[in-house]
BAMI-313567 format. One line per 10 residues: number of its first residue (from 0); their letters; for each residue x, y, z of C-alpha. Coordinates in Angstrom, 3 decimals, always signed. Each point is the difference from the previous one (the first is absolute). Layout:
# BAMI-313567
NUM = a = X:Y:Z; ...
END
This chain:
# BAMI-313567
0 = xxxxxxxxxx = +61.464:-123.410:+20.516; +1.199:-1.094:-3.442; +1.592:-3.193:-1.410; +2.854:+0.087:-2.792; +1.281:-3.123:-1.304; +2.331:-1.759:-2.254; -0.263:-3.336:-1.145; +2.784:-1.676:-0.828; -0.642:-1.156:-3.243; +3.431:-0.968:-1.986
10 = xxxxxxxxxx = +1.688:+1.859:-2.254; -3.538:+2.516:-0.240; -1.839:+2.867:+2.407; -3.317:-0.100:+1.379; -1.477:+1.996:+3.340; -2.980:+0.945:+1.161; -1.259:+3.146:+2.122; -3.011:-0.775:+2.830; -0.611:+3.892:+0.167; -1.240:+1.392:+3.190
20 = xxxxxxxxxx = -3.013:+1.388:-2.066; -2.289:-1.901:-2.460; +2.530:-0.611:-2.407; +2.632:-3.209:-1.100; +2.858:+0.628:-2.499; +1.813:-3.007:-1.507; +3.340:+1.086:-1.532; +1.302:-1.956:-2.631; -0.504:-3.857:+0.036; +2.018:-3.244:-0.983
30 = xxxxxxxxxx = -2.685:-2.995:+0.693; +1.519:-3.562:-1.252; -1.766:-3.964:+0.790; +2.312:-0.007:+2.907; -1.144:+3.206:+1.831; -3.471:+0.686:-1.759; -2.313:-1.577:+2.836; +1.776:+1.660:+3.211; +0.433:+3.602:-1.888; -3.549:-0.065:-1.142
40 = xxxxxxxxxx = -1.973:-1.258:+3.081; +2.083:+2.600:+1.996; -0.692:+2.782:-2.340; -4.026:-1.064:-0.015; -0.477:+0.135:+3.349; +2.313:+3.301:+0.888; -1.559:+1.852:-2.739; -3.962:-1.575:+1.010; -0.677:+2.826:+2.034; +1.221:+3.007:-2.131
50 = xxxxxxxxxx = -2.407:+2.181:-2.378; +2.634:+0.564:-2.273; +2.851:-2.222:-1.406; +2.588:+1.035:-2.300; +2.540:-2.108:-1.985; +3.335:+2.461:-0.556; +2.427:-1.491:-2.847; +2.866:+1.970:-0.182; +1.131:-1.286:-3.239; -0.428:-2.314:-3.198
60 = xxxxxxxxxx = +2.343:-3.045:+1.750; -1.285:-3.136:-0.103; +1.405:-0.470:+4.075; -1.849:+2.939:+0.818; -3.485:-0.926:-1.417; +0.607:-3.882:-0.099; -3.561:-2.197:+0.800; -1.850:+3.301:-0.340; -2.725:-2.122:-1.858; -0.243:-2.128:+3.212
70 = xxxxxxxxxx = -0.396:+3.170:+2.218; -2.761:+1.060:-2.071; -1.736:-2.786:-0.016; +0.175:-0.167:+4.039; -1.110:+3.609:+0.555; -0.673:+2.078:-3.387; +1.937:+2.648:-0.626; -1.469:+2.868:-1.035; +1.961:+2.948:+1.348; +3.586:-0.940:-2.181
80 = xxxxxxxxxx = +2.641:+2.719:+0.192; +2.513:-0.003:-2.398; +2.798:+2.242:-1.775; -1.618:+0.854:-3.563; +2.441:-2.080:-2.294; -0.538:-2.332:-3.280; +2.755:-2.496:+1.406; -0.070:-2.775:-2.392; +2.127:-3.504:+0.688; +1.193:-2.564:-2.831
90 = xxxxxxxxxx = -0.700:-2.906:+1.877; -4.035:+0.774:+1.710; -0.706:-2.039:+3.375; -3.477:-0.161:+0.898; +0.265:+2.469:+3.113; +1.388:+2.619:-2.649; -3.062:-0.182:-2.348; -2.154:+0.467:+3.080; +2.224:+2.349:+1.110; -0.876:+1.902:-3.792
100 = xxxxxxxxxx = -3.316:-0.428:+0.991; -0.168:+1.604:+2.879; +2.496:+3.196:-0.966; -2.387:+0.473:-2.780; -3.072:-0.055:+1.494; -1.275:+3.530:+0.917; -2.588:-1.200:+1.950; +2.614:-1.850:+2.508; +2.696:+2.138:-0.826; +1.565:+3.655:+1.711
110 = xxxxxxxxxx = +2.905:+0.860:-1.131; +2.852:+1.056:+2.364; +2.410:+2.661:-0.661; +2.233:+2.978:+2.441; -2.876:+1.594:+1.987; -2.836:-1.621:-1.380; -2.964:+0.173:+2.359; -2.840:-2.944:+0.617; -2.976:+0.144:+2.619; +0.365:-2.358:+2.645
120 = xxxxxxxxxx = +3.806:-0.965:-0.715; +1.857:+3.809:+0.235; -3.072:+1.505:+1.682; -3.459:-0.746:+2.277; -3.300:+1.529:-0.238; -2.892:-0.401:+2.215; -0.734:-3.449:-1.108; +3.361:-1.714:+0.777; +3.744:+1.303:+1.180; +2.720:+0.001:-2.934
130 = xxxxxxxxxx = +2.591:-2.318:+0.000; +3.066:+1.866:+1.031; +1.646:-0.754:-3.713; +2.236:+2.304:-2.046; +1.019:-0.381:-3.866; +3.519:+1.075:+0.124; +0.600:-1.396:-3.477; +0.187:+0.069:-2.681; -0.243:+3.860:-1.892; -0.998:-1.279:-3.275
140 = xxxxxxxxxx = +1.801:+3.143:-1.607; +2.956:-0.960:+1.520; +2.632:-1.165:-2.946; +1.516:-2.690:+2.120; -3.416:-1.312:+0.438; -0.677:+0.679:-3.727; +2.435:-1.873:-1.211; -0.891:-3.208:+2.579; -3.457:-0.261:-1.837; +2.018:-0.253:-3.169
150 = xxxxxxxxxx = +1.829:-2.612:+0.701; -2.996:-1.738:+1.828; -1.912:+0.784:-3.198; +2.403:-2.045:-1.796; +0.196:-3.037:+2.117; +3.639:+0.680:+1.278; -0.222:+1.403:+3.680; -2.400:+0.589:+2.621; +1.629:+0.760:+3.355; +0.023:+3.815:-0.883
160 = xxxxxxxxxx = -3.595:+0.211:-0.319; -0.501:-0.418:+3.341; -2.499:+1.776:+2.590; +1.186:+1.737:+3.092; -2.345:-0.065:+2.895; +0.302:+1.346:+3.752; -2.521:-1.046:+2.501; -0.051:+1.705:+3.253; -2.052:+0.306:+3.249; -0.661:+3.130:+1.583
170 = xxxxxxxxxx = +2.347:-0.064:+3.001; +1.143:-3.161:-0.517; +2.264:-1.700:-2.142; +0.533:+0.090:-4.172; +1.103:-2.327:-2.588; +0.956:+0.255:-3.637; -0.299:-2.183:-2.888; +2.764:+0.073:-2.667; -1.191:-2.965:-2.555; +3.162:-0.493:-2.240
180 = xxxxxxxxxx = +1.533:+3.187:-0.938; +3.740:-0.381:-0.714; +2.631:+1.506:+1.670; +0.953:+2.562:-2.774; -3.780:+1.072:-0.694; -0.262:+0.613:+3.460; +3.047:+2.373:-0.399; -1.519:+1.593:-3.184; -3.211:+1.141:+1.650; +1.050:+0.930:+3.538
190 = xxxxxxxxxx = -0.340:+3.509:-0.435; -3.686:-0.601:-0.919; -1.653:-2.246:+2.237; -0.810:+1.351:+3.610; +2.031:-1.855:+2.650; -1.043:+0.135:+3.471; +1.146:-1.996:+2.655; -1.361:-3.693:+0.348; -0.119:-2.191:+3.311; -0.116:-3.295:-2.153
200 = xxxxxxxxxx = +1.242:-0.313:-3.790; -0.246:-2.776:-2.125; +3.696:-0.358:-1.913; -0.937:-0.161:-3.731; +0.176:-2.611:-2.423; -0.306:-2.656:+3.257; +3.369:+1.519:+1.200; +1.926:-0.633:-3.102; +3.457:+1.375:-0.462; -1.830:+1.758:-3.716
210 = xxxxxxxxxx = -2.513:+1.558:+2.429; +2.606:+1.521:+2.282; -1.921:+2.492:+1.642; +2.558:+3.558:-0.679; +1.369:+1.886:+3.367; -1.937:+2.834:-1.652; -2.929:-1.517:+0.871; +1.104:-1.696:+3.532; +0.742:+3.463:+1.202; -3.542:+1.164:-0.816
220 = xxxxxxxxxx = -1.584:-3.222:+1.305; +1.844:-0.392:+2.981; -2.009:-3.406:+0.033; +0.115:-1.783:+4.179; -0.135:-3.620:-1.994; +0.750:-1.030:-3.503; -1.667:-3.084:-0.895; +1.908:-1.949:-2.899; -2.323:-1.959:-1.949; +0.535:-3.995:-1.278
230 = xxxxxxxxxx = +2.753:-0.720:-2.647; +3.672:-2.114:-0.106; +2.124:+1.768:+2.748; +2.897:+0.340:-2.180; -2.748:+2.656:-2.006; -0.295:+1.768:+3.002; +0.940:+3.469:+0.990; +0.173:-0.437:+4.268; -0.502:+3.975:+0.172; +3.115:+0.670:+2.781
240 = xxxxxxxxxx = -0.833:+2.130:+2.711; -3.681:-0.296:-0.220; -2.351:-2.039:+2.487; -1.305:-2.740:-2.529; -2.529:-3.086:+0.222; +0.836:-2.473:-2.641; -2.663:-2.067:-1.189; +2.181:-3.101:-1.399; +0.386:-1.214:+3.742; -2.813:+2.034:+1.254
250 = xxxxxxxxxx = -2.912:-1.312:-1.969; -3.363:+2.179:+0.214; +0.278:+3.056:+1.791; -3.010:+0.917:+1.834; +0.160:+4.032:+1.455; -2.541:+1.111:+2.752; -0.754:+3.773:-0.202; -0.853:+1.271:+3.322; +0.406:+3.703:+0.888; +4.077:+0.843:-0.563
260 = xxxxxxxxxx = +0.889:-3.848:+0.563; -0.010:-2.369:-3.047; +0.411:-4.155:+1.594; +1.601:-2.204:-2.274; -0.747:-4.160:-0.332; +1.542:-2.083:-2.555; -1.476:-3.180:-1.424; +3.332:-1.655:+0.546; +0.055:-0.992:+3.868; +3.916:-0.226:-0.008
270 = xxxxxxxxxx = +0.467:+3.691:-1.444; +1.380:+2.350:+2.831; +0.776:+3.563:-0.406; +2.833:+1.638:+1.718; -0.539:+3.504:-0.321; -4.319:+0.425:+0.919; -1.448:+0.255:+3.863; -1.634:-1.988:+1.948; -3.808:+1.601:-0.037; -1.232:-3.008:+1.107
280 = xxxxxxxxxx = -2.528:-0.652:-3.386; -2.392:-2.862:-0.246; -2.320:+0.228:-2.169; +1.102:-2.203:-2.709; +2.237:-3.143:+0.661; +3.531:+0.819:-0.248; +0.930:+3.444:+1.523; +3.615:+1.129:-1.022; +0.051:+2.847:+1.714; -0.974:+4.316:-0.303
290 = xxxxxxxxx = +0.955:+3.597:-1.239; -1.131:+3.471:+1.478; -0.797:+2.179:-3.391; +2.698:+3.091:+0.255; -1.693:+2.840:-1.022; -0.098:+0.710:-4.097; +1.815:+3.553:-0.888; +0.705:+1.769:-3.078; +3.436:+0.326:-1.198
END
């Protein structure tokens, strides 16, 4: 069994991955006074029993790597991925200089890129399984992604930068991580990332009209559940059509991994979803109901 979840965190991203091997991946995180003790002493504990723990940022956003000094203090991070960039900001917040830190650090720091390849997250050996993670993005050749770095280089823009990552389960569900990419980026590069279709996909840029993910993409996806991130609903893009979980009324999203069946639960105890089963789930407090994984295909 493995355990993805999203905290609901504002207008930011953070989730964690209890692997079912020796292995914990937090992706992205936006830790404030308000939610610093209950994301922390959740993360300590799920993560207490794990060999290896990874901290994912996809890119150089201060809502994607927000409290990052806190996390670090709380459980030492010391496996960072990161896109290779020299992202500089006008106005430095403390989380950004330790952010700086910690992309620069080639003791703490891999970085990710199309196909890149890491023991223990894209493969196992006889000491521990691998993580079931694949760098989908970015291809640092690319001139799309070229010209992102530039303009992340110069302090203007940062969403562009972004890492896509797929994490899947051998006969069993997948999900894909989008960070911020824009709408029109993800239109540039389409013929160069590898699409594949995805049980659970997180909309990009929290669900954000700018972060529209393109039909191109939906076809290749085919994504069961779209989960739209935090932000003002008139920012929104309610993706028509598609099965979605928002998080502005749904609060945390908690997703049991258990053979072809993925139970959701939802920190808000009022949230009901119309359109999953009844499994019957109840492990965690909350249960909002079930998919069966339809089997992935290549189009």
């Amino acid at each position: 069994m493995a355990i993805v979840k999203s905290f609901s965190v504002g207008n930011g991203d953070m989730c964690y991955i209890q692997h079912n091997s020796d292995n914990f991946s937090i992706i992205d995180c936006d830790i404030s006074s308000e939610n610093k003790e209950r994301i922390i002493s959740e993360v300590k504990e799920k993560s207490a029993s794990k060999g290896i723990t990874r901290f994912i940022c996809t890119h150089p956003d201060d809502d994607h790597f927000g409290g990052i000094e806190h996390l670090d203090a709380a459980i030492g991070i010391n496996n960072f991925y990161v896109v290779k960039n020299k992202a500089i900001k006008v106005n430095e917040t403390n989380s950004f200089k330790y952010y700086c830190n910690l992309r620069d650090d080639l003791n703490k720091a891999f970085y990710i890129f199309k196909g890149c390849k890491r023991k223990w997250a894209t493969y196992g050996d006889q000491e521990r399984g691998g993580s079931g993670l694949d760098f989908l993005w970015p291809d640092t050749e690319n001139s799309h992604f070229k010209s992102a770095l530039l303009e992340a280089e110069i302090g203007l823009s940062y969403n562009n930068t972004s890492a896509v990552i797929r994490y899947s389960i051998q006969n069993g569900p997948s999900f894909l991580w989008i960070g911020d990419l824009e709408t029109e980026f993800m239109e540039n590069i389409f013929e160069d990332i590898d699409l594949k279709k995805t049980t659970i996909v997180f909309a990009s840029h929290h669900g954000r009209a700018s972060g529209k993910i393109p039909n191109s993409w939906l076809e290749k996806l085919d994504p069961q559940i779209i989960i739209i991130g935090e932000a003002p609903s008139r920012h929104l893009n309610y993706y028509t059509g598609y099965q979605t979980i928002t998080q502005n009324r749904c609060g945390d999203i908690t997703m049991e991994c258990y053979g072809d069946k993925v139970h959701f639960y939802a920190s808000n105890e009022n949230y009901v979803s119309s359109h999953l089963t009844n499994e019957g789930g109840s492990s965690f407090p909350n249960y909002i109901g079930s998919i069966t994984v339809e089997t992935e295909y290549t189009l």
